[in-house]
C-alpha positions in Angstrom: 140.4 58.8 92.4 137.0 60.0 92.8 135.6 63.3 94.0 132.6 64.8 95.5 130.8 66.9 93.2 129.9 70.4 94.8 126.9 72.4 94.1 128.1 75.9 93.1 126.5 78.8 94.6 124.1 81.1 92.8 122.8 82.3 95.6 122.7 86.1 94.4 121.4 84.9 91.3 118.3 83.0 92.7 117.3 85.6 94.9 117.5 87.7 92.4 115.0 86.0 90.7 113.0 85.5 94.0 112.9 89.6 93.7 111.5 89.7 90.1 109.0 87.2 91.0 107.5 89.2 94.2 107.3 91.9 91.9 105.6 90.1 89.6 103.3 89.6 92.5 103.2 93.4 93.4 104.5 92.4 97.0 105.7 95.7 98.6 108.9 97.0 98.4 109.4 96.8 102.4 107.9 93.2 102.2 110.7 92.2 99.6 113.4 94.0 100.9 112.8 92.4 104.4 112.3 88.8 103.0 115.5 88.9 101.0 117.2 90.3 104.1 115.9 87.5 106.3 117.1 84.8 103.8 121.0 86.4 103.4 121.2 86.5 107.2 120.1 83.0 107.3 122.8 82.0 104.7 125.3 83.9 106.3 124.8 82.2 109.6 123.9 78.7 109.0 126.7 78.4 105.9 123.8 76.8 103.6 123.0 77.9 100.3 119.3 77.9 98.4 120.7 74.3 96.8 121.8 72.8 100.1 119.5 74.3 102.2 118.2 71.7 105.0 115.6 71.2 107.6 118.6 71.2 110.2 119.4 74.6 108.9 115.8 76.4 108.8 115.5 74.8 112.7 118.8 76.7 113.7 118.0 80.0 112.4 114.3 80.1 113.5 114.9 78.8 116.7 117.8 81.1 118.2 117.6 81.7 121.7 116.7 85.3 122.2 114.0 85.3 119.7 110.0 86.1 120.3 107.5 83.8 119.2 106.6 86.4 116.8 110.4 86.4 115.1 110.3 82.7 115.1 106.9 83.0 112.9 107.8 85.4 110.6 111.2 83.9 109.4 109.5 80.5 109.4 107.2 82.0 107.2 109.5 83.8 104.9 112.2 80.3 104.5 108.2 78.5 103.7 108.0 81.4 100.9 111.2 81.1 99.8 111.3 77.6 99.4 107.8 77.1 97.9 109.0 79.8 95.5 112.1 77.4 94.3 109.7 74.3 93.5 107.3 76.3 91.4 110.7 77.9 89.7 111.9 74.6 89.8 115.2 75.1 91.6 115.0 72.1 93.8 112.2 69.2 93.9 111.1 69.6 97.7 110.6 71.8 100.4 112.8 71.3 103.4 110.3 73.5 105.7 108.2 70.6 105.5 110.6 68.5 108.0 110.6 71.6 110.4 108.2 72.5 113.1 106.5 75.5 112.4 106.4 78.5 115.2 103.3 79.2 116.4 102.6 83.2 116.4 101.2 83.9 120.0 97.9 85.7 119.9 98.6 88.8 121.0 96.4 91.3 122.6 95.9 95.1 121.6 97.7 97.6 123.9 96.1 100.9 123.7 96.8 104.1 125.2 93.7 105.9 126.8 92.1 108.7 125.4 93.8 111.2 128.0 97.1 109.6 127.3 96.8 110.2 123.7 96.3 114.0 124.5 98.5 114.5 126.9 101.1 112.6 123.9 99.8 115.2 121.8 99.9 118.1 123.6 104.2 117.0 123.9 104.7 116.8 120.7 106.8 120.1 120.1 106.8 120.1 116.0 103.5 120.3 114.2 104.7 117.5 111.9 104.7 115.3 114.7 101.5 116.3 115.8 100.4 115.7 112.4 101.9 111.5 113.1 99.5 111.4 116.2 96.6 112.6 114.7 96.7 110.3 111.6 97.8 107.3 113.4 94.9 107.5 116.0 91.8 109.4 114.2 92.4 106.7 110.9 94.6 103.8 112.4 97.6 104.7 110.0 100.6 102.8 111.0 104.3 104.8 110.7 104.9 103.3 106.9 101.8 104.3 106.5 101.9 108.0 107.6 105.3 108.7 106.3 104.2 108.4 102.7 101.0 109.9 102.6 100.3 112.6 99.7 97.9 115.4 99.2 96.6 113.3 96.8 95.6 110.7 99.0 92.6 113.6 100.6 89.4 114.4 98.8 87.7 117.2 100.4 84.9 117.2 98.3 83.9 113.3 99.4 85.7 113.5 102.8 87.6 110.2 102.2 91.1 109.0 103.0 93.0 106.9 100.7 95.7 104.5 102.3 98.4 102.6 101.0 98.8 100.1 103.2 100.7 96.7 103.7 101.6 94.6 100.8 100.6 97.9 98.7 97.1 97.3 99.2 94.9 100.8 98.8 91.9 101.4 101.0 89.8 104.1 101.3 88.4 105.2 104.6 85.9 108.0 105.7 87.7 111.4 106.7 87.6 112.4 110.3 86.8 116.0 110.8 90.0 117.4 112.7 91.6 114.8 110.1 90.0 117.3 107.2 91.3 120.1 109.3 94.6 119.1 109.2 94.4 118.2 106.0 93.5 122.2 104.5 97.0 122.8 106.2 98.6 120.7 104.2 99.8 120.2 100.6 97.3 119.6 97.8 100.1 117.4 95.9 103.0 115.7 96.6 104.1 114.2 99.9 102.9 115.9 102.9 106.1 114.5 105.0 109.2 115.1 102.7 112.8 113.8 103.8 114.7 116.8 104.8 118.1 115.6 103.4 117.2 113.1 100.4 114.4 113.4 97.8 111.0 111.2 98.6 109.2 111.0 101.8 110.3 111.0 105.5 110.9 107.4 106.5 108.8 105.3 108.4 111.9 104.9 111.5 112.2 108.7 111.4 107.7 108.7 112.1 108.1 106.0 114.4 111.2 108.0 116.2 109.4 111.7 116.5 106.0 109.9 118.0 108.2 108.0 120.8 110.0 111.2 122.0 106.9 112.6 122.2 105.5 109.7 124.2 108.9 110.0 126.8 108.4 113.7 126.6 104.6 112.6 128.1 105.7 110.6 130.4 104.5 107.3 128.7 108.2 105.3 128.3 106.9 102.2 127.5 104.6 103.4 125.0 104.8 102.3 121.7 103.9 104.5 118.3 101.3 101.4 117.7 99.5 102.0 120.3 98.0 104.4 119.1 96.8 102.6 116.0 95.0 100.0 118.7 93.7 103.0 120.6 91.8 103.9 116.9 90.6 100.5 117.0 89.6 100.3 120.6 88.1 103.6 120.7 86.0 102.4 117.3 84.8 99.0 119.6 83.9 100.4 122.4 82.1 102.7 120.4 79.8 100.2 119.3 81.0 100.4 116.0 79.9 96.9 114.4 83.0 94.6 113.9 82.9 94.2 110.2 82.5 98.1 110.1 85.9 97.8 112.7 87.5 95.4 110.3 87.2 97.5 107.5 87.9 100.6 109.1 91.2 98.7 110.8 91.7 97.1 107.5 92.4 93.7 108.2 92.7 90.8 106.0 90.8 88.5 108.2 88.3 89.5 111.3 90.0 87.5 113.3 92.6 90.2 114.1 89.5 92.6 114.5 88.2 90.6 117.1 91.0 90.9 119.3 89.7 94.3 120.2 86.4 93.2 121.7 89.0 92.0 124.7 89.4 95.2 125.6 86.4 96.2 127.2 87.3 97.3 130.4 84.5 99.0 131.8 82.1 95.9 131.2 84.8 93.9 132.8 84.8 96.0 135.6 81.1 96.4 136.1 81.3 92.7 135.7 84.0 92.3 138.4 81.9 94.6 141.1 78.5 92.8 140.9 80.1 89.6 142.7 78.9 89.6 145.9 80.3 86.8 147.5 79.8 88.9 151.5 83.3 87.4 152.5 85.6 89.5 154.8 88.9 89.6 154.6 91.1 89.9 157.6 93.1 92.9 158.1 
């Protein structure tokens, strides 16, 4: 009598090692974390492991009902990471993303709030911490991660700069706005400028992104989001006339293509553009 042999499971094992390897790549704690949660939820609902992983399986998972084109993409993308990962670790010989279709992210469009809506956000935040959120996210762009663990040491007053930890840990440093410098002699020198009020470290970023949306309710604006603000920053810098590369840097995106998003937003030209047609029909009432 014969028998099938089974692959055992070292899933924990190999993800494990998937860890150690993205740190070896200095890949964000947040990235990881989310990647490795991504990948357990996908073995927990298809039944697959890393060994028996199939295209079958990755086309199940990505393509749930319920999910936004957006989703879709970014589990696609972490299984493609994941996988790739095994070859080069040589877990497995192929790549069973490369029998699935791959999501395609929409193209999405920035959704700022306008300058008087950002006040009147401000002027209902009731804590000055949370005042502190709105200021940094729309005079420097910071998203919530972002805010939540900035330091004292992150400000130098003497060159008026900005230093920003941003995703994948990558550090920029960006020109200090004045009510930004303000703020910033308010503040602590050293250490974080947002601690946690119950646990050591810094506040975290659900708590930033929580305080900034009451406020927004408090205003008025329900549907508002706390990155709004950071495409306010960017739209405000555009219509500006800031030059794009300036924008991108400023924004700090990998690739100007996300910058250029932005110039869509132009309303007034649009308008102005929308007014000169003079087409002389009427319209009856």
């Amino acid at each position: 009598m014969t028998t099938t042999p089974t692959l055992w499971d070292d899933t924990d094992a190999l993800l494990d090692d998937w860890q150690a390897w993205q740190e070896a790549q200095d890949l964000s704690a947040r990235t990881i974390g989310e990647r490795e949660g991504t990948m357990r939820h996908l073995f927990a609902t298809t039944g697959a492991t890393p060994r028996t992983l199939a295209p079958r399986d990755i086309v199940a998972y990505c393509g749930r009902r319920g999910l936004s084109s957006s989703s879709k993409a970014s589990y696609h993308a972490t299984v493609r990471a994941f996988c790739v990962w095994m070859i080069r670790a040589k877990v497995r010989g192929d790549d069973p993303t490369l029998d699935t279709p791959r999501p395609k992210r929409a193209r999405t469009r920035p959704r700022p709030l306008s300058i008087a809506a950002v006040r009147s956000v401000y002027a209902a935040a009731n804590r000055a911490r949370t005042r502190a959120y709105v200021l940094l996210a729309v005079l420097a762009g910071m998203r919530v991660h972002e805010i939540a663990k900035i330091r004292g040491e992150d400000i130098d007053l003497d060159r008026d700069t900005l230093l920003i930890v941003g995703k994948g840990g990558a550090v920029e440093i960006v020109p200090l706005h004045p009510d930004l410098r303000a703020l910033a002699e308010t503040m602590p020198r050293t250490g974080f400028w947002f601690p946690a009020y119950t646990v050591e470290g810094c506040v975290g970023r659900q708590a930033v992104g929580q305080a900034i949306k009451r406020a927004m309710v408090r205003a008025g604006y329900d549907q508002a989001t706390p990155h709004m603000l950071r495409h306010s920053y960017g739209t405000e810098l555009v219509q500006g006339g800031a030059d794009m590369r300036v924008v991108q840097e400023l924004m700090r995106h990998v690739d100007i293509s996300t910058t250029q998003i932005y110039t869509d937003t132009q309303w007034s030209a649009k308008v102005t553009a929308i007014n000169s047609l003079s087409l002389n029909l009427r319209l009856a009432a």
